[in-house]
LUMKE-581369 format. One record per residue (C-alpha): x, y, z; residue in one letter. Coordinates in nm, 4 decimals, m for minus. Example, Ala and Ser with C-alpha at 12.3 -4.5 7.8 and 13.67 -1.06 7.14 Angstrom:
% LUMKE-581369
{gudo {1.2300 m0.4500 0.7800} a};
{gudo {1.3670 m0.1060 0.7140} s};
This chain:
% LUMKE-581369
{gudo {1.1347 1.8501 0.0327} x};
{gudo {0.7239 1.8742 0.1259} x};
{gudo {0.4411 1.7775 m0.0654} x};
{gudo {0.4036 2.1855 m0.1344} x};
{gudo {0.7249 2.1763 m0.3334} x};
{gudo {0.5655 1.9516 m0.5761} x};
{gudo {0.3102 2.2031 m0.7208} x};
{gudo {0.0214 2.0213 m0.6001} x};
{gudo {m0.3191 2.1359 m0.6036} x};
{gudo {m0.4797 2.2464 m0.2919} x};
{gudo {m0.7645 1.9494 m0.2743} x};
{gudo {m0.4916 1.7066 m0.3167} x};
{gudo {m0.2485 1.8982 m0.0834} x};
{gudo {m0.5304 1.9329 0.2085} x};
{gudo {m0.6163 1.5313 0.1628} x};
{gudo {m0.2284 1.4418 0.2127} x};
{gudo {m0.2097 1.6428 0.5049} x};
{gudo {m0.5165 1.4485 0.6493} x};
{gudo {m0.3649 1.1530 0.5961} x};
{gudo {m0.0895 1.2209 0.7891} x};
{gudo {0.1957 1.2484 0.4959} x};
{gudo {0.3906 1.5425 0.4583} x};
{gudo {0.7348 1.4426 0.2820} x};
{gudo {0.7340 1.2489 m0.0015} x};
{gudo {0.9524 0.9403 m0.0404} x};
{gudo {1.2193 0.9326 m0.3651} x};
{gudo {0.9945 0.7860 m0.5947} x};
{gudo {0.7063 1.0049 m0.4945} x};
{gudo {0.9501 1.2865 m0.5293} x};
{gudo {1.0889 1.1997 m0.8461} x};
{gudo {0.8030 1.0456 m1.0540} x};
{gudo {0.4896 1.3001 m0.9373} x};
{gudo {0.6975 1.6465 m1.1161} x};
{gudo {0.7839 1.4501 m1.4356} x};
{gudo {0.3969 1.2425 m1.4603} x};
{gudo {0.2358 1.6693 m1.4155} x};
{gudo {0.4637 1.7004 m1.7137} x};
{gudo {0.2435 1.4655 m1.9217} x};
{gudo {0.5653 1.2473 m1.9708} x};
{gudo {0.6080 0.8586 m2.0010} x};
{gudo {0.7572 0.7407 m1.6893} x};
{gudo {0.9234 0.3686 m1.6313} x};
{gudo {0.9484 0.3163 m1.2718} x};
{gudo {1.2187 0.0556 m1.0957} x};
{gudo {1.0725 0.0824 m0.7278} x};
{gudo {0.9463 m0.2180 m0.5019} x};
{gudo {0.6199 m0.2761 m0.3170} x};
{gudo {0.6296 m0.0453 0.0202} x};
{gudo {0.8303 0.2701 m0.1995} x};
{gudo {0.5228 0.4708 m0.1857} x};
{gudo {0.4849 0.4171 m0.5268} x};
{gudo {0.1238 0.3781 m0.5818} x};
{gudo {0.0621 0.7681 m0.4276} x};
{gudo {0.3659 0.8517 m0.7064} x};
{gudo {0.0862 0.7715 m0.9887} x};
{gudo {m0.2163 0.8108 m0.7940} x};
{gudo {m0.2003 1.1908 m0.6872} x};
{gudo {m0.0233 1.3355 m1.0116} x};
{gudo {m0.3505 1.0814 m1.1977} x};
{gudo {m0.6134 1.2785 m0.9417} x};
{gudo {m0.4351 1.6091 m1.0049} x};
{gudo {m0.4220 1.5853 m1.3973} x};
{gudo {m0.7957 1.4458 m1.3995} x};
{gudo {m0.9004 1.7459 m1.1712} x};
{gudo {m0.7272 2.0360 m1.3768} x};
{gudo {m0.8620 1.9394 m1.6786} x};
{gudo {m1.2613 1.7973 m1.7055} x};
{gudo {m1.4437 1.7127 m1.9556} x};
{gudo {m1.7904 1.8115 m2.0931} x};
{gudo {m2.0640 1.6876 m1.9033} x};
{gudo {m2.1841 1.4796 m2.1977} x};
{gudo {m1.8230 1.3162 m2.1917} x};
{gudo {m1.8331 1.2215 m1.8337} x};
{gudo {m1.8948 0.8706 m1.8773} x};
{gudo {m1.5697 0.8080 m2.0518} x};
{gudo {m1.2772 0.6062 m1.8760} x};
{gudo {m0.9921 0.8524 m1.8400} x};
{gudo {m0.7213 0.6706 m1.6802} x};
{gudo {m0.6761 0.2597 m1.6451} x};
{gudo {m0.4583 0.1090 m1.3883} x};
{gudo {m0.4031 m0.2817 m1.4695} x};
{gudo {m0.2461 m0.4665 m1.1800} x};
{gudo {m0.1994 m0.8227 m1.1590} x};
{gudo {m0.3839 m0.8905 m0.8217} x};
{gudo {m0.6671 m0.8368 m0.6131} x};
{gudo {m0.5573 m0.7371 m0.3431} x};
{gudo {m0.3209 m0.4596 m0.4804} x};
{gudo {m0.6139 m0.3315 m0.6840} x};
{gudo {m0.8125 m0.2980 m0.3695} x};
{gudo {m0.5414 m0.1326 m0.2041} x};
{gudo {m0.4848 0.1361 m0.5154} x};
{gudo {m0.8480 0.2013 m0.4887} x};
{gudo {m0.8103 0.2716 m0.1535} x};
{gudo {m0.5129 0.5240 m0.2100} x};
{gudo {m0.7567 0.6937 m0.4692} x};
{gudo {m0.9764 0.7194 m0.2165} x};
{gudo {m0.7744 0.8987 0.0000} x};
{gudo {m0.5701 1.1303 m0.2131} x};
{gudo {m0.8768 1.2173 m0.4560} x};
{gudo {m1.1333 1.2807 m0.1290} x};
{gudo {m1.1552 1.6585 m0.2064} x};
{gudo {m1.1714 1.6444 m0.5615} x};
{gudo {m1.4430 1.5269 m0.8193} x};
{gudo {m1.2368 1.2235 m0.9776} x};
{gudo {m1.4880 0.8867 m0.9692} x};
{gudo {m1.2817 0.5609 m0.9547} x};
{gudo {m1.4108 0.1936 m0.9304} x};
{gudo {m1.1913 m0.0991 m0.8765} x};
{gudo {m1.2902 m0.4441 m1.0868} x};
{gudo {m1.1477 m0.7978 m1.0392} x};
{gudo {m1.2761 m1.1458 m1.0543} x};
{gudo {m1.3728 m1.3920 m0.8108} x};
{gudo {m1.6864 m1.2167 m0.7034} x};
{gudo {m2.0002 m1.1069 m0.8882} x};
{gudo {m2.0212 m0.8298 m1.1170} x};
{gudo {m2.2982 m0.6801 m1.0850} x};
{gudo {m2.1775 m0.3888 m0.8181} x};
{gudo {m1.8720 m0.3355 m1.0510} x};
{gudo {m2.1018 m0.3384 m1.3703} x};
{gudo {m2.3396 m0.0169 m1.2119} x};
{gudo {m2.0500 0.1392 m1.0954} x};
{gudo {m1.9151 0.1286 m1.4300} x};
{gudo {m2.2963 0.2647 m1.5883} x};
{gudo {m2.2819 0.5735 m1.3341} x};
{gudo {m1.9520 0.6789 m1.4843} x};
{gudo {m1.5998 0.6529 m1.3565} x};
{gudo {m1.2905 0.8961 m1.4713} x};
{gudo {m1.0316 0.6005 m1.3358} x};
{gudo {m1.0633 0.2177 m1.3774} x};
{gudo {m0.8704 0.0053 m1.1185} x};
{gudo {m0.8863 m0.3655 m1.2776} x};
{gudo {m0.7150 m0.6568 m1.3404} x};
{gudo {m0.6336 m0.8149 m1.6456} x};
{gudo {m0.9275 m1.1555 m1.6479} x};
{gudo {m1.2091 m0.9409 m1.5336} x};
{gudo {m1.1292 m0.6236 m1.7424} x};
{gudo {m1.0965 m0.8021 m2.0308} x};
{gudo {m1.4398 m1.0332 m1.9492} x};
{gudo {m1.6273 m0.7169 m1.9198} x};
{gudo {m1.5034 m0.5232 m2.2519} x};
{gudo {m1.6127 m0.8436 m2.4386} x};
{gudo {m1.9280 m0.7792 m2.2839} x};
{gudo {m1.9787 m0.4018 m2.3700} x};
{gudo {m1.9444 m0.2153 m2.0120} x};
{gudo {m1.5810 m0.1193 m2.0501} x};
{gudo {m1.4690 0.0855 m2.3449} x};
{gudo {m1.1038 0.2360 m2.3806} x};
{gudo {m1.0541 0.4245 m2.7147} x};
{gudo {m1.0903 0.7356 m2.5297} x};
{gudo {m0.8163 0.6927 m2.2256} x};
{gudo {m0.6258 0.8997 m2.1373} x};
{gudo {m0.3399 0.7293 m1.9221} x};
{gudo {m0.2827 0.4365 m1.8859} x};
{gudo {m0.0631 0.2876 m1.5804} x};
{gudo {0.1183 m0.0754 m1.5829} x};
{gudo {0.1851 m0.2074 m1.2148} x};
{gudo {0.4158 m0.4903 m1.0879} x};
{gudo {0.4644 m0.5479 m1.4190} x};
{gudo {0.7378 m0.8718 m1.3305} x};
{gudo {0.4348 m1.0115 m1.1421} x};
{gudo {0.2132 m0.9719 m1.3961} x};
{gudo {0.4650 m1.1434 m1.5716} x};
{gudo {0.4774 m1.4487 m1.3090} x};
{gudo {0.1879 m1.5307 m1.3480} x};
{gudo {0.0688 m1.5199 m1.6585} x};
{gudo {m0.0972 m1.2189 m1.7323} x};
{gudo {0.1313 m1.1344 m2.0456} x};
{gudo {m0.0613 m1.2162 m2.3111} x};
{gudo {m0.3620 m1.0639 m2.1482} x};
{gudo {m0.2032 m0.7774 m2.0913} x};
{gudo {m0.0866 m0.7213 m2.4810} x};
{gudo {m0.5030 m0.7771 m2.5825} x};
{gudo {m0.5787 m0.5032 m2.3453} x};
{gudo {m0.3041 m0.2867 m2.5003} x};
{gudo {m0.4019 m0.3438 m2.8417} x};
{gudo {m0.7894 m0.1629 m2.7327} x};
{gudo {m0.6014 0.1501 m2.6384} x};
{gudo {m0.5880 0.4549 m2.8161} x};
{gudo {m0.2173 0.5135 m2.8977} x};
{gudo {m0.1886 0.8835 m2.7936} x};
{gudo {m0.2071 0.8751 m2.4124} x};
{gudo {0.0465 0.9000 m2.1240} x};
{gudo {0.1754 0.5507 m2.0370} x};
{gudo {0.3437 0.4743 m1.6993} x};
{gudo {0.5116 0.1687 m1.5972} x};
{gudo {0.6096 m0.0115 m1.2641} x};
{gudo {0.8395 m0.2902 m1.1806} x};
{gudo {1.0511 m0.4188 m0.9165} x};
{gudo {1.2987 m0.5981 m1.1447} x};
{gudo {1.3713 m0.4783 m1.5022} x};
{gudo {1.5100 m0.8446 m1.6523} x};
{gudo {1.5048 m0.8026 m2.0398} x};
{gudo {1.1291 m0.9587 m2.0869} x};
{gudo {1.0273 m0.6621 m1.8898} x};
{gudo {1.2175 m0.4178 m2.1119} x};
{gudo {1.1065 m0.5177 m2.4321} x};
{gudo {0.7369 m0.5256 m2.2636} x};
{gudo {0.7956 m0.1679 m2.1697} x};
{gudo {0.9502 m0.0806 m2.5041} x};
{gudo {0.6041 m0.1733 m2.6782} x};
{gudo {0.4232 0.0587 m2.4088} x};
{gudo {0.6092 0.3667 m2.3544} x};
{gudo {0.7281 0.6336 m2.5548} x};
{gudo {1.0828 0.8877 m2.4721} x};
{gudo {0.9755 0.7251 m2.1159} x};
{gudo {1.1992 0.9408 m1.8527} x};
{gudo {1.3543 0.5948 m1.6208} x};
{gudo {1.2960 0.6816 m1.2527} x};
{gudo {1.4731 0.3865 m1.0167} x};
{gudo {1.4856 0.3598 m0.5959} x};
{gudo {1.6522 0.1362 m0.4067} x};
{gudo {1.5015 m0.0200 m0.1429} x};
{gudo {1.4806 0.0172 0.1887} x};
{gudo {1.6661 m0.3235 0.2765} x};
{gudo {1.8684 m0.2016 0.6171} x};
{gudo {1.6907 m0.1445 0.9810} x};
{gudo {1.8161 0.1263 1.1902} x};
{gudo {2.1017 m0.0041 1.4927} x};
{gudo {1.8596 0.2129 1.7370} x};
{gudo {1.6006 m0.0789 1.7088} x};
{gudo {1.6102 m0.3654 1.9149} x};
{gudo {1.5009 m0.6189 1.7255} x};
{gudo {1.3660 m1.0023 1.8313} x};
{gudo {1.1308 m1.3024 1.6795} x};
{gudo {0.9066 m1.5396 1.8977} x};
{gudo {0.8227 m1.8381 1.7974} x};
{gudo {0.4812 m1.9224 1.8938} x};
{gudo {0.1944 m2.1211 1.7448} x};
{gudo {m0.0957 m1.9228 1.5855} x};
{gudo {m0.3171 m2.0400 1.8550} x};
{gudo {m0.0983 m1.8599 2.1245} x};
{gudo {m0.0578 m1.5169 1.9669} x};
{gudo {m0.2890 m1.3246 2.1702} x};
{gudo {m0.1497 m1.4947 2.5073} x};
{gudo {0.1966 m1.4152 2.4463} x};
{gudo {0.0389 m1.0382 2.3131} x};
{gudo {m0.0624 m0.9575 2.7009} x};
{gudo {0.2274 m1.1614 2.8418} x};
{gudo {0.4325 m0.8780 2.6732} x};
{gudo {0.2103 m0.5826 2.7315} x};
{gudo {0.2086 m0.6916 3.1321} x};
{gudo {0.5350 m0.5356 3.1297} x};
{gudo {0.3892 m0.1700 3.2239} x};
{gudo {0.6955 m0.0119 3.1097} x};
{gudo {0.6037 m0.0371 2.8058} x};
{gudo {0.3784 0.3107 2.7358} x};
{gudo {0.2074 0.2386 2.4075} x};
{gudo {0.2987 m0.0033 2.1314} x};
{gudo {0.1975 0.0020 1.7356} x};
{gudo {0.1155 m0.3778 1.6582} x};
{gudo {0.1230 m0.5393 1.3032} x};
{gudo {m0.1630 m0.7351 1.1504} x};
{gudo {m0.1831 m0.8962 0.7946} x};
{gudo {m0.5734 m0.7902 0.7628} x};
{gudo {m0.8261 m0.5640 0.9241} x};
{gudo {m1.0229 m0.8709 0.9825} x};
{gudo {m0.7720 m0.9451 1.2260} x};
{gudo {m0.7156 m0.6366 1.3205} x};
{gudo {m1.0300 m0.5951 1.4621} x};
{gudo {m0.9927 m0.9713 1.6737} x};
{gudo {m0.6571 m0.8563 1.7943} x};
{gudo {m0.8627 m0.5804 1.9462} x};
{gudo {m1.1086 m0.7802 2.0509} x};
{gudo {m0.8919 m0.9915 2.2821} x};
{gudo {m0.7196 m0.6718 2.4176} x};
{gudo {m0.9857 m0.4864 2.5102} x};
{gudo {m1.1626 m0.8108 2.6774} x};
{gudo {m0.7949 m0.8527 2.8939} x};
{gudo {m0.8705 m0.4817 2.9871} x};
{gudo {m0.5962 m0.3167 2.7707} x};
{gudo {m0.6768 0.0355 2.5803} x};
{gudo {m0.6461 m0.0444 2.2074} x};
{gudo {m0.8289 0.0531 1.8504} x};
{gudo {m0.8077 m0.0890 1.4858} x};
{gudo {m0.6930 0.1288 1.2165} x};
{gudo {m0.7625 m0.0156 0.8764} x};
{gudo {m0.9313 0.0119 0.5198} x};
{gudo {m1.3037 m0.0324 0.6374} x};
{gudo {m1.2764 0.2602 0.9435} x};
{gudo {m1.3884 0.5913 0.8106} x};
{gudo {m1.2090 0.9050 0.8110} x};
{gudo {m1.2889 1.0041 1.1211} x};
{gudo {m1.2869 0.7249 1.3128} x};
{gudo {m0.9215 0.6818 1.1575} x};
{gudo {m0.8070 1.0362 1.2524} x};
{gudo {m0.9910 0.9734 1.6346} x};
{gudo {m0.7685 0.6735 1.6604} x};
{gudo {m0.4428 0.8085 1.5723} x};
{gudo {m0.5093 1.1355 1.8377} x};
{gudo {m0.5945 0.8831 2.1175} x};
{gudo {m0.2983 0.6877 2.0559} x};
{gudo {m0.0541 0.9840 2.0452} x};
{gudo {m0.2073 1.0895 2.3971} x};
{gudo {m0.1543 0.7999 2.4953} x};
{gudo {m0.5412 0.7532 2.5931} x};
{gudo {m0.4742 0.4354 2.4314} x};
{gudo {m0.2059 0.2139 2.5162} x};
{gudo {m0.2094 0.0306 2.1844} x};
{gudo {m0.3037 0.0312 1.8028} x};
{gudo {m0.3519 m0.2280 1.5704} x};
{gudo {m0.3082 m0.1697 1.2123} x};
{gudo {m0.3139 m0.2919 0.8829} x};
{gudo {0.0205 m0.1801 0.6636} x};
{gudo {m0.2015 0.0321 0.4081} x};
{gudo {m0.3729 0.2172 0.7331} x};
{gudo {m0.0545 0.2504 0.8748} x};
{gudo {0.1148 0.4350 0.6142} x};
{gudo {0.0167 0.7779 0.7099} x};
{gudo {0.1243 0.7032 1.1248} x};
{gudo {0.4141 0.9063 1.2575} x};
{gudo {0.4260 0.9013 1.6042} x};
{gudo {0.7211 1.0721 1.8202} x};
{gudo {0.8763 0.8815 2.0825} x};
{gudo {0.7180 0.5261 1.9821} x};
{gudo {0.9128 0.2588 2.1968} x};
{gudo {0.7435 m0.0452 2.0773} x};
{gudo {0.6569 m0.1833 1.7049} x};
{gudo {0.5015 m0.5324 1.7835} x};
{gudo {0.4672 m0.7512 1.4377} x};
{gudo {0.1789 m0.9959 1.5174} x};
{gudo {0.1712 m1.1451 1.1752} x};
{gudo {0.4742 m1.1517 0.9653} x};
{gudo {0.4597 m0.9833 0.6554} x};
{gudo {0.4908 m1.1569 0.3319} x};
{gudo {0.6648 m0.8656 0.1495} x};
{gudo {1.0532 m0.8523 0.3593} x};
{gudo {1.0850 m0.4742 0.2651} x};
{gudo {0.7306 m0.4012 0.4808} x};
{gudo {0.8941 m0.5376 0.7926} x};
{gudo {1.1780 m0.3079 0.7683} x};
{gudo {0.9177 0.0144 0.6979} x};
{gudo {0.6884 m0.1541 1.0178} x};
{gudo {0.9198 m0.1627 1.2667} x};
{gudo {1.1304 0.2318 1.1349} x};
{gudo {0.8180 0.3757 1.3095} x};
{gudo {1.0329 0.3467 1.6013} x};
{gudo {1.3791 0.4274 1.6864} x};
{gudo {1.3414 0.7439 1.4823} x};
{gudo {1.6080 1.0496 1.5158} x};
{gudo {1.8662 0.8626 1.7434} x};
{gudo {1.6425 0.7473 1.9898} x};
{gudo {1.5610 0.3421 2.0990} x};
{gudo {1.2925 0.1240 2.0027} x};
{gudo {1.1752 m0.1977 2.0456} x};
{gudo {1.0705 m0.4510 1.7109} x};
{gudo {0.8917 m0.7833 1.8456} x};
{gudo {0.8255 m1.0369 1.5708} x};
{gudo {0.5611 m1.3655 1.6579} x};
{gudo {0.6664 m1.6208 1.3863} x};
{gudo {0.4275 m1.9489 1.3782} x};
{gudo {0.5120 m2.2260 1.1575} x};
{gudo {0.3492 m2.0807 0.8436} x};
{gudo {0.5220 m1.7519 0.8541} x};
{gudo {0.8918 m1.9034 0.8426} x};
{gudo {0.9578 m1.8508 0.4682} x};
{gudo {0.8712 m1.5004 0.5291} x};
{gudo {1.1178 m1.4346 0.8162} x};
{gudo {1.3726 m1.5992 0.6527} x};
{gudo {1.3027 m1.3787 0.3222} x};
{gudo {1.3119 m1.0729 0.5916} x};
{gudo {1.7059 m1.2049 0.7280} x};
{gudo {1.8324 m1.2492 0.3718} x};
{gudo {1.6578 m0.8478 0.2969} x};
{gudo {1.8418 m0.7142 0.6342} x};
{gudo {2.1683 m0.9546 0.6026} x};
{gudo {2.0891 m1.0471 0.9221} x};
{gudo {1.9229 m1.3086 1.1808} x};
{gudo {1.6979 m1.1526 1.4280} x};
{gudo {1.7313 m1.2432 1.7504} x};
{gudo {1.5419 m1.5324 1.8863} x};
{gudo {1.3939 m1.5276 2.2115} x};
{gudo {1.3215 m1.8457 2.3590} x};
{gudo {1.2484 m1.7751 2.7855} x};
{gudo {0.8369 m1.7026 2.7144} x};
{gudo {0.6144 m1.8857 2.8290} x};
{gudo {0.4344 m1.9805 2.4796} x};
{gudo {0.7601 m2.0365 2.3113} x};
{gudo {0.7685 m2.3567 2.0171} x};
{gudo {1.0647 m2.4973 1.8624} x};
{gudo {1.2420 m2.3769 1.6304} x};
């Protein structure tokens, strides 16, 4: 199956293809046909599933097919609530992306910084508000947020939300929308708190579940180094001295250090470029060509940049921070070994990334290989 099976409009269709994507992954394929349909949905699928593009696009496509008078156009169509920052950043992002070619307006709202760029973006008009729960509901109370007119409304990492506290916040917010409107609803787990939240939300909801990717392919050579932080980019070129090694797509946590990763490469003399959030277009697509030329030897991504890479005949994944979510390792380093061929998954674990390497070996029912003749190499 393609993106073009799923009836997608051709703005939405020609951003996809820029970014790289052009099969969708079962949740994708299942949720987008049955959200077009104007159904409830109540998605089971885990961070690193693809599942934010399985709302976002079918959102961008619904909001695009059907405007609104111009006087209307400073209503709030569609609300995604999400429990953290970070993932709200990263959904705005997607939205981004996806909606590029279209006229949908989205603005993403959390707390912890000042409100004033969120509050005129808000005043100019948005069709889709990215938010989560504190700030959202500090800014209806104020007057810049109203949501009797939405239109969907999407729930995600609803057991988080849970976790930490957001329920009751969550159930004021619900009480301020109107109650016709298409309701969607994510969640990794579904223990019984979750399904009685989802009970008050949704209505005839059609239940779409994945599993997760939890097993790495036996064409990968996989092995952890333990090094301290301090070390990281010394044991980086100790690796990458090795001139067999062509080109090699390495692993960072943030752009910020992305960009330093870089930094240090291209100061030992070694090709490389950043991929990440802040890069434009462009400079993203530029990137990617070089890379696949082999102009330059390596990239350095962040996991959201990454998602659109597909590169044939990539020997070398190279995980320079560990992620905290186990399933993104195993999506990281299937960019190589791909169709039956080898590949090569190097892990640097300092002290602070332990618990996540251990949550990675109980994901993969597995221990990674340790390899302990470098010459930066810690104790265990």
């Amino acid at each position: 199956m393609t993106f073009q099976d799923l009836k997608l409009i051709e703005p939405v269709l020609r951003a996809l293809q820029e970014e790289g994507y052009t099969t969708p992954t079962p949740i994708q394929a299942k949720a987008i046909p049955i959200v077009l349909q104007r159904k409830d949905l109540l998605g089971c699928a885990q961070t690193g599933t693809g599942k934010t593009a399985a709302f976002a696009i079918p959102i961008i496509q619904l909001i695009q097919e059907n405007p609104v008078e111009k006087f209307e156009r400073s209503r709030i169509r569609a609300l995604i609530l999400t429990p953290t920052r970070e993932l709200a950043i990263q959904i705005g992002e997607s939205f981004s992306a996806y909606g590029r070619h279209t006229d949908v307006r989205h603005t993403v709202i959390f707390g912890g910084v000042g409100q004033k760029p969120q509050t005129d973006a808000l005043q100019r008009g948005v069709d889709v508000l990215i938010a989560t729960p504190g700030r959202l509901l500090d800014l209806i109370n104020q007057g810049f947020v109203k949501l009797n007119q939405l239109e969907f409304f999407i729930l995600d990492e609803a057991d988080r939300m849970l976790d930490m506290g957001f329920v009751h916040d969550v159930k004021k917010i619900l009480k301020l929308l109107p109650a016709k409107r298409q309701s969607l609803f994510f969640s990794a787990t579904m223990p019984p708190s979750i399904i009685t939240l989802a009970g008050t939300i949704l209505r005839n909801p059609v239940k779409v579940e994945v599993t997760p990717i939890s097993s790495t392919a036996d064409t990968i050579r996989q092995s952890v180094f333990y090094v301290n932080k301090s070390d990281k980019n010394m044991l980086l070129l100790h690796i990458l001295s090795d001139k067999t090694i062509a080109t090699a797509l390495v692993f960072t946590r943030t752009k910020h250090g992305a960009d330093k990763v870089v930094k240090a490469l291209r100061k030992a003399g070694v090709t490389s470029e950043a991929i990440h959030g802040n890069k434009s277009q462009n400079a993203r697509q530029t990137a990617l060509k070089n890379f696949k030329s082999q102009e330059t030897r390596v990239l350095v991504a962040t996991d959201i940049a990454a998602r659109g890479i597909d590169v044939d005949d990539l020997t070398h994944v190279i995980n320079y921070e560990i992620p905290n979510i186990p399933e993104t390792y195993v999506h990281r380093i299937g960019r190589t070994g791909r169709a039956g061929a080898k590949g090569v998954a190097f892990s640097f674990c300092d002290v602070e990334e332990r618990p996540y390497l251990k949550d990675i070996h109980k994901l993969i029912a597995k221990n990674i290989p340790v390899v302990n003749d470098h010459p930066y190499a810690t104790s265990r």
